[in-house]
N, CA, C and O atoms as CSV, one atom per row, in Angstrom:
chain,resi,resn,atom,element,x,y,z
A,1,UNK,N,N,0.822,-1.183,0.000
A,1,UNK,CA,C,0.000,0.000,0.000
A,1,UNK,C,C,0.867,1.247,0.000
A,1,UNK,O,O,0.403,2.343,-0.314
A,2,UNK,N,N,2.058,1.077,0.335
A,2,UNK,CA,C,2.611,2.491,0.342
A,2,UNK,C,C,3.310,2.405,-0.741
A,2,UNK,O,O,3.962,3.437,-0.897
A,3,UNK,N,N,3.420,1.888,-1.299
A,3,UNK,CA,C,4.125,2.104,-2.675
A,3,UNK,C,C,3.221,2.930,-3.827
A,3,UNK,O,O,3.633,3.620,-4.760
A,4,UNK,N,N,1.520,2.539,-3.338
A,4,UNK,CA,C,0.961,3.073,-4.291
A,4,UNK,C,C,0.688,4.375,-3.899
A,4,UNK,O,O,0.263,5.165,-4.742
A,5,UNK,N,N,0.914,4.811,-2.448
A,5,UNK,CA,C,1.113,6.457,-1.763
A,5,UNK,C,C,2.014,6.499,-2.284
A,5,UNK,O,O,1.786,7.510,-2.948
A,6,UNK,N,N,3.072,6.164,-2.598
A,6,UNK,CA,C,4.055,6.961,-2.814
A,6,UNK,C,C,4.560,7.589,-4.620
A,6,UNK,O,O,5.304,8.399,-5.173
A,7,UNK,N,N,3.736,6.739,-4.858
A,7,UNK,CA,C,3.460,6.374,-6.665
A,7,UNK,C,C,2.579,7.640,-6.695
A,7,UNK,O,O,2.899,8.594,-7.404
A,8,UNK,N,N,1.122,7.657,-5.685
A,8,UNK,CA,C,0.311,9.004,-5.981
A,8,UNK,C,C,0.816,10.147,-5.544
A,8,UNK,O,O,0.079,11.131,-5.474
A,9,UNK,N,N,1.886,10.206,-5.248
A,9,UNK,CA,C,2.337,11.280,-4.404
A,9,UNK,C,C,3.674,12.366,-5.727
A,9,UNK,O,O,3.844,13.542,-6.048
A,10,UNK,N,N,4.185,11.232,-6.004
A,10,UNK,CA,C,4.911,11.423,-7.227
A,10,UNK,C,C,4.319,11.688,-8.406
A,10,UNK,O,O,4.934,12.504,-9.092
A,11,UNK,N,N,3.589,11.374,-8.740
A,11,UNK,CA,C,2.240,11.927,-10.140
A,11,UNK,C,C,2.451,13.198,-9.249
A,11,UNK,O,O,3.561,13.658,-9.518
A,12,UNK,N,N,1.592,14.206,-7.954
A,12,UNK,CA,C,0.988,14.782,-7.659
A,12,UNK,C,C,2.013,16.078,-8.047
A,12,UNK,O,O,1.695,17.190,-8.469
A,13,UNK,N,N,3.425,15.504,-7.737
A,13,UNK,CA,C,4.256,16.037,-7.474
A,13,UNK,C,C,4.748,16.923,-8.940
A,13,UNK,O,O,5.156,18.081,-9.019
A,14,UNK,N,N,4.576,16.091,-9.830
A,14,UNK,CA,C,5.107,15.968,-10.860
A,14,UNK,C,C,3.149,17.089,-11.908
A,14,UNK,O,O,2.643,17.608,-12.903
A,15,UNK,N,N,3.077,16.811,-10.936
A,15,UNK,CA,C,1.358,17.808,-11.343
A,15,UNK,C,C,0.297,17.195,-12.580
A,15,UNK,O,O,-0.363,17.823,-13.408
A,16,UNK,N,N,0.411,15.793,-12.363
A,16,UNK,CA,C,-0.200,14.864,-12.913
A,16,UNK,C,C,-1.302,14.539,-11.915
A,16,UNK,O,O,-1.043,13.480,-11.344
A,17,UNK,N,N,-2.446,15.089,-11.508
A,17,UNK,CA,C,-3.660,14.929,-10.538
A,17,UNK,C,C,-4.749,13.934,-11.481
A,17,UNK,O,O,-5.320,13.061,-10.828
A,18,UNK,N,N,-4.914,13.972,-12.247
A,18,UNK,CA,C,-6.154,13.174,-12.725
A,18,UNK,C,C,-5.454,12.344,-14.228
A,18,UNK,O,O,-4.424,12.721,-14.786
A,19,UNK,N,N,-6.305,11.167,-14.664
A,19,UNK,CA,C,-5.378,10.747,-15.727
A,19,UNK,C,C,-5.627,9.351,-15.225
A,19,UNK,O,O,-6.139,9.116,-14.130
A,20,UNK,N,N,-5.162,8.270,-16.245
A,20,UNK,CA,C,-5.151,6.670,-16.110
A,20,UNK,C,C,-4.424,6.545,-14.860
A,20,UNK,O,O,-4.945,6.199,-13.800
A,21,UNK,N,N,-3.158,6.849,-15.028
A,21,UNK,CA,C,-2.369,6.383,-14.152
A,21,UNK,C,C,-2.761,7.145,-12.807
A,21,UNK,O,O,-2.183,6.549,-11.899
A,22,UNK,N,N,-3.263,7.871,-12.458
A,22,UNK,CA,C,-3.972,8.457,-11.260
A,22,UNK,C,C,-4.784,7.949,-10.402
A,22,UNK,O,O,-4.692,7.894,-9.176
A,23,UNK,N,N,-5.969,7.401,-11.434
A,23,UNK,CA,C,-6.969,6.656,-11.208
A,23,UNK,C,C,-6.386,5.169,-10.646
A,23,UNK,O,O,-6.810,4.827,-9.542
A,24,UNK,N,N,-5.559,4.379,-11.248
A,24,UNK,CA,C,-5.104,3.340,-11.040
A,24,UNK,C,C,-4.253,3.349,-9.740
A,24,UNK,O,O,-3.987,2.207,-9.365
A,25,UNK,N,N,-3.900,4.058,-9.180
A,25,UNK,CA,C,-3.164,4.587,-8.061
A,25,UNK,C,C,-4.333,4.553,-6.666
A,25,UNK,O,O,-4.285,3.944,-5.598
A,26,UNK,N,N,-5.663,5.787,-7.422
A,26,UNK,CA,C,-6.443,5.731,-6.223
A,26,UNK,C,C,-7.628,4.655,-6.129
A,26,UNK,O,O,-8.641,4.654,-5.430
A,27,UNK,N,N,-7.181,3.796,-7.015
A,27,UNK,CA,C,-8.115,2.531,-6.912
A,27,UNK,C,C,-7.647,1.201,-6.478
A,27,UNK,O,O,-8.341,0.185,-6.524
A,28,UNK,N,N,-6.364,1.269,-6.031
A,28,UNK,CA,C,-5.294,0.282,-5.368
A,28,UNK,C,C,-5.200,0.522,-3.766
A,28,UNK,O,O,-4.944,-0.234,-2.829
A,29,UNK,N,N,-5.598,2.260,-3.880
A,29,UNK,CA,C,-5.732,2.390,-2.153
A,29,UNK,C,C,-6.837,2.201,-1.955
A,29,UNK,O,O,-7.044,1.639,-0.879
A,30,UNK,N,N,-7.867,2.472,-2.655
A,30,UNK,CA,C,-9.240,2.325,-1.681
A,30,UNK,C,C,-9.591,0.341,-1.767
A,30,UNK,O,O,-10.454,-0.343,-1.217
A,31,UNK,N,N,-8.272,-0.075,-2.873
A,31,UNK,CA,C,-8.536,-1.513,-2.348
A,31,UNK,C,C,-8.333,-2.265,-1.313
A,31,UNK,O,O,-8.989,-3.212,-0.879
A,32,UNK,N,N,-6.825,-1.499,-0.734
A,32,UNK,CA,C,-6.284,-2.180,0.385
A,32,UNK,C,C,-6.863,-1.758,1.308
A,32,UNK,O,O,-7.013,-2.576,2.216
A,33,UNK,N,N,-7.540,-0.130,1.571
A,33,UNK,CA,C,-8.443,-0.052,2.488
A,33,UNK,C,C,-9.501,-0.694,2.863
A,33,UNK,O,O,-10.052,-0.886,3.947
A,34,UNK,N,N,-9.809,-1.171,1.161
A,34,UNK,CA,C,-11.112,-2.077,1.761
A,34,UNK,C,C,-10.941,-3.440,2.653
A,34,UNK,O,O,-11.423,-4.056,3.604
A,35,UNK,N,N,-9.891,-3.471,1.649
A,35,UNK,CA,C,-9.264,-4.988,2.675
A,35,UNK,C,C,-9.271,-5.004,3.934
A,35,UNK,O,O,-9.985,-5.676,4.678
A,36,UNK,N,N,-8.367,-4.161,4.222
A,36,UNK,CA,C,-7.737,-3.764,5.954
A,36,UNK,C,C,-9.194,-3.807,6.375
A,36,UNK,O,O,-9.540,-4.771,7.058
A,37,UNK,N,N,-10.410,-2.556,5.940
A,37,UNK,CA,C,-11.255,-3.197,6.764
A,37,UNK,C,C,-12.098,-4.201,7.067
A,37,UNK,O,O,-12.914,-4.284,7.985
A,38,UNK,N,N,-11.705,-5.288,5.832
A,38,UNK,CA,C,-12.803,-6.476,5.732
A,38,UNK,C,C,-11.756,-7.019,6.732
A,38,UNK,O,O,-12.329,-7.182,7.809
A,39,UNK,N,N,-10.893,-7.247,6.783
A,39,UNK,CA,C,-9.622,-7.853,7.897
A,39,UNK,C,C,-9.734,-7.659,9.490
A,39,UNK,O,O,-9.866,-8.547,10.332
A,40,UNK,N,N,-9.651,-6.341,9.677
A,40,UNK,CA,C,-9.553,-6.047,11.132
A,40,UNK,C,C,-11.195,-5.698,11.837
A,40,UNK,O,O,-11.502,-5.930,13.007
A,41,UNK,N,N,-12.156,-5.059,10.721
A,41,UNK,CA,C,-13.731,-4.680,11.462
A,41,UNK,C,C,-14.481,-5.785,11.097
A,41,UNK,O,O,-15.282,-6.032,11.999
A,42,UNK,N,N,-14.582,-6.625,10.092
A,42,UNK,CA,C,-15.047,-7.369,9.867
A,42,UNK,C,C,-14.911,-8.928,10.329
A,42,UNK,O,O,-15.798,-9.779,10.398
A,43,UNK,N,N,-13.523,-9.031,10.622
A,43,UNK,CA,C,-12.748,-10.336,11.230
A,43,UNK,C,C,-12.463,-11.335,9.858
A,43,UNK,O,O,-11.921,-12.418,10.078
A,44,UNK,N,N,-12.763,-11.038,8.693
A,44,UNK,CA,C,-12.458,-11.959,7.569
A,44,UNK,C,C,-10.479,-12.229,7.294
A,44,UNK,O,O,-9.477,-11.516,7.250
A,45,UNK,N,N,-10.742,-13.359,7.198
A,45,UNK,CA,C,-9.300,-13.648,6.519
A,45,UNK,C,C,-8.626,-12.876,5.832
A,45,UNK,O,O,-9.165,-11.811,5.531
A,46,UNK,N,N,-7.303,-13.128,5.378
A,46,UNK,CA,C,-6.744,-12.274,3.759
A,46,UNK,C,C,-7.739,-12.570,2.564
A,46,UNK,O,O,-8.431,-11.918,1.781
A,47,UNK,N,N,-7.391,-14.150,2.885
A,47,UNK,CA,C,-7.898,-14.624,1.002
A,47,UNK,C,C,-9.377,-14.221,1.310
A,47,UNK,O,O,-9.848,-13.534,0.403
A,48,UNK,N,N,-10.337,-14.490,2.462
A,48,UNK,CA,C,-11.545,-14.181,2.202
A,48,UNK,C,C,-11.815,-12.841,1.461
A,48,UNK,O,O,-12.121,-12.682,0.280
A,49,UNK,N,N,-11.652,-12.036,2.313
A,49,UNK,CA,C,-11.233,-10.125,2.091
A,49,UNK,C,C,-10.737,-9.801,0.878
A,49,UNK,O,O,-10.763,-8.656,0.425
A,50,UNK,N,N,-10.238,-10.848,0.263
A,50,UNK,CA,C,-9.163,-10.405,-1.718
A,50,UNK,C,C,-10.150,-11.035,-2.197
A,50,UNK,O,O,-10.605,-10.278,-3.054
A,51,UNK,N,N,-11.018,-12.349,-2.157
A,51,UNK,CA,C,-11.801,-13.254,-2.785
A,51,UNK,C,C,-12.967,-12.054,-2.975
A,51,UNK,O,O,-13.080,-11.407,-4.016
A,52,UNK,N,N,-13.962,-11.840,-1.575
A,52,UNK,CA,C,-14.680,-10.936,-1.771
A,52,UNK,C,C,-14.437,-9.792,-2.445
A,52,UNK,O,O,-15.288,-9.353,-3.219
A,53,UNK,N,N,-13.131,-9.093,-2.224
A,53,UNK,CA,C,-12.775,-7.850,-3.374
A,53,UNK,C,C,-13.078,-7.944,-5.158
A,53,UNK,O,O,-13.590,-7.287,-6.064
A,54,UNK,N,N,-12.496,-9.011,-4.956
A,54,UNK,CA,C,-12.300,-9.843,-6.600
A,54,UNK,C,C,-13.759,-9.621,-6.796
A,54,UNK,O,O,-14.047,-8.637,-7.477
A,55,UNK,N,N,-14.900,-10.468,-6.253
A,55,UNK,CA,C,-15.745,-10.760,-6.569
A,55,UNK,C,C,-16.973,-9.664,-7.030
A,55,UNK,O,O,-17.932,-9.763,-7.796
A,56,UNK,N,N,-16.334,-8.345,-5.988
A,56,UNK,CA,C,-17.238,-7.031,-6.186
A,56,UNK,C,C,-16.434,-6.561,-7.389
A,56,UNK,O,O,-17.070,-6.181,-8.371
A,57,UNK,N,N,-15.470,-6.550,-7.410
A,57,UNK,CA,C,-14.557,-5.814,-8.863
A,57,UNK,C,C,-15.175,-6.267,-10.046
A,57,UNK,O,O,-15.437,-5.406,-10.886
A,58,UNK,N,N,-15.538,-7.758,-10.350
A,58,UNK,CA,C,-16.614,-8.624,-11.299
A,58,UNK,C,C,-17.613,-8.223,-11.323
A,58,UNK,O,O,-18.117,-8.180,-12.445
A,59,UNK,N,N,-18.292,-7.813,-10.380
A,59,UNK,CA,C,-19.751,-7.866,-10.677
A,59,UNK,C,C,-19.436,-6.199,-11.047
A,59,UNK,O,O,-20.321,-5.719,-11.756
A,60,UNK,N,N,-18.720,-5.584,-10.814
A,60,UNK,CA,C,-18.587,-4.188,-11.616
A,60,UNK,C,C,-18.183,-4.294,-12.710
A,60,UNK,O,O,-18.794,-3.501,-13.427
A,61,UNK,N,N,-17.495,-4.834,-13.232
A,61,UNK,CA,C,-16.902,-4.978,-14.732
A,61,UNK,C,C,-18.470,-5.335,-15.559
A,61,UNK,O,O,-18.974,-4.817,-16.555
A,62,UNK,N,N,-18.870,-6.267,-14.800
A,62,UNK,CA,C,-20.359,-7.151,-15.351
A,62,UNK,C,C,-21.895,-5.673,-15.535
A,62,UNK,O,O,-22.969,-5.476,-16.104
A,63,UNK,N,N,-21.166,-5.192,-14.827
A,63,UNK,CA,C,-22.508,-4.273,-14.920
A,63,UNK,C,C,-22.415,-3.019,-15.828
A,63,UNK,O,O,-23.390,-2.494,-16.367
A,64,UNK,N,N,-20.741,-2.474,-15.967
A,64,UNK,CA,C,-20.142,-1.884,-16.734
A,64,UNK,C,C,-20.467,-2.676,-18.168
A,64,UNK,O,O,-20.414,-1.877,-19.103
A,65,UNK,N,N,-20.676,-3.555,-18.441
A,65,UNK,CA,C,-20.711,-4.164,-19.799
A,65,UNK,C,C,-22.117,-3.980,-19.921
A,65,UNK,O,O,-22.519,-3.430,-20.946
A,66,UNK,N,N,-23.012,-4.376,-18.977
A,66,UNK,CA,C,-23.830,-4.484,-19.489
A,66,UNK,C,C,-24.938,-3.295,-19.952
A,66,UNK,O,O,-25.992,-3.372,-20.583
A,67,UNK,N,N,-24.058,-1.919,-19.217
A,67,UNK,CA,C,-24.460,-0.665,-19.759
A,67,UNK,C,C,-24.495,-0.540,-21.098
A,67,UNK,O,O,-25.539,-0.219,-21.665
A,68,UNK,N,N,-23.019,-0.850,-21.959
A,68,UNK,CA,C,-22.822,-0.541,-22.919
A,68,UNK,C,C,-24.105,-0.934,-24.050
A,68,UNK,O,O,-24.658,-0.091,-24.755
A,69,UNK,N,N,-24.325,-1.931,-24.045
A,69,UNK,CA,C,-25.349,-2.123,-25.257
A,69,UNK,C,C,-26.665,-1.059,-25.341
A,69,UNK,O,O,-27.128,-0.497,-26.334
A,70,UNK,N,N,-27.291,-0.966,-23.267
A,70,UNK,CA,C,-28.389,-0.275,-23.680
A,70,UNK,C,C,-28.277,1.201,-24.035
A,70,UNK,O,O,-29.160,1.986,-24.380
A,71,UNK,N,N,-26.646,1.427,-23.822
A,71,UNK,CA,C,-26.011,3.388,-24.209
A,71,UNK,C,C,-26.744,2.964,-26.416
A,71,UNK,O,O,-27.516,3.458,-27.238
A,72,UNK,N,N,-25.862,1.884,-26.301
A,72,UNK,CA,C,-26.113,1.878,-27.726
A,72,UNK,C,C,-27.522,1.934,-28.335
A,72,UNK,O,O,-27.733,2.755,-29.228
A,73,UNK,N,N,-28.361,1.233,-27.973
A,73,UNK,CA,C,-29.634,0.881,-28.111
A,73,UNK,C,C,-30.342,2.559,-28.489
A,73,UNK,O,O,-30.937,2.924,-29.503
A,74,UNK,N,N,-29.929,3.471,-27.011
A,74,UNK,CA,C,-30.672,4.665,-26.783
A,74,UNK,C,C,-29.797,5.622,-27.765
A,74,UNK,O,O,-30.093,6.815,-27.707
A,75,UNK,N,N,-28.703,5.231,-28.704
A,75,UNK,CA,C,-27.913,6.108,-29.219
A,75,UNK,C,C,-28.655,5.626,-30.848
A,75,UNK,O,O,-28.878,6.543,-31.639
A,76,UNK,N,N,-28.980,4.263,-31.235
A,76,UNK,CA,C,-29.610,4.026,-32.273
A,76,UNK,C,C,-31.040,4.979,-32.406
A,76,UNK,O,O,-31.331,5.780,-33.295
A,77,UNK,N,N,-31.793,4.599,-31.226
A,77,UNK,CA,C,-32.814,4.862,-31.111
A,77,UNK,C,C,-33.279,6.268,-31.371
A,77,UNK,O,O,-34.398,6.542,-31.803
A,78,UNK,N,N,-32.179,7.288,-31.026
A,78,UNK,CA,C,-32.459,9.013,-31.184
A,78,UNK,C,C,-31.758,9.136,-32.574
A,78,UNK,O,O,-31.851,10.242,-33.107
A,79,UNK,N,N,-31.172,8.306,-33.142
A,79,UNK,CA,C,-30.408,8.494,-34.531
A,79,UNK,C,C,-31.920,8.273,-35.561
A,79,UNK,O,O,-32.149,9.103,-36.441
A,80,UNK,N,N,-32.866,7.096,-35.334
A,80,UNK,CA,C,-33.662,6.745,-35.931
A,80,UNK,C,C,-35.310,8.001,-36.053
A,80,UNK,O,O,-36.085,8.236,-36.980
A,81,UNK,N,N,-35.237,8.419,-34.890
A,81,UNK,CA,C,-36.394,9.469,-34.395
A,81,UNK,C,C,-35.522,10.558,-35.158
A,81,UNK,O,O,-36.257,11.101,-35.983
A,82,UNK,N,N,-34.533,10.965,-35.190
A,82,UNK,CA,C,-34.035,12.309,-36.000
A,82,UNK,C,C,-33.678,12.021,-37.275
A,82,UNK,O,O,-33.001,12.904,-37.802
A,83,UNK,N,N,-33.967,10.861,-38.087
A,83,UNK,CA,C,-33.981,10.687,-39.494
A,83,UNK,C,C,-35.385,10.672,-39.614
A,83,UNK,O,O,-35.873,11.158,-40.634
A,84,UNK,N,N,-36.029,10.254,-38.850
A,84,UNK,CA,C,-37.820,10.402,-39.468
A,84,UNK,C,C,-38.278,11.294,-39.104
A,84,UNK,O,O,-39.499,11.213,-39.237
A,85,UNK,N,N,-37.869,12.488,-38.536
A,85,UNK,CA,C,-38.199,13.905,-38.410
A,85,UNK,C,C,-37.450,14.789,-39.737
A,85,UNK,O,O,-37.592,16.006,-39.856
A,86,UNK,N,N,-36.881,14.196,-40.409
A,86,UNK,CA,C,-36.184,15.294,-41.264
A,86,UNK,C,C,-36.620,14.776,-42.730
A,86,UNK,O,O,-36.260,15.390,-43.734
């Protein structure tokens, strides 16, 4: 975990605040935070606490996908209503 403080700290430094590599920085801490607290408030194991992480990170990727088609759907859909208006 402190490597990735120290990784965000160096972007910050360097006046790189927002950006891929930013994001990827503050999404490594709020992982291990999550951990630490599935670990110490929760009483879960390591692997439980990384298993469960994993498992919420999936079902975000899963839901992230499954946006995409209906963006598309509603992007066909106003393309089709503004050709039969014109």
């Amino acid at each position: 975990m402190e490597s990735w403080r120290a990784r965000l700290g160096v972007l910050a430094s360097r006046g790189e605040t927002s950006g891929p590599r930013v994001d990827e920085a503050r999404a490594a801490l709020t992982w291990h935070r999550n951990r630490k607290l599935l670990i110490e408030e929760i009483g879960l194991t390591a692997v439980a606490a990384e298993a469960l992480l994993d498992a919420i990170a999936a079902n975000d990727v899963l839901d992230k996908a499954a946006e995409v088609p209906a963006e598309a759907e509603a992007d066909a859909s106003s393309a089709s209503t503004a050709q039969a208006a014109s």
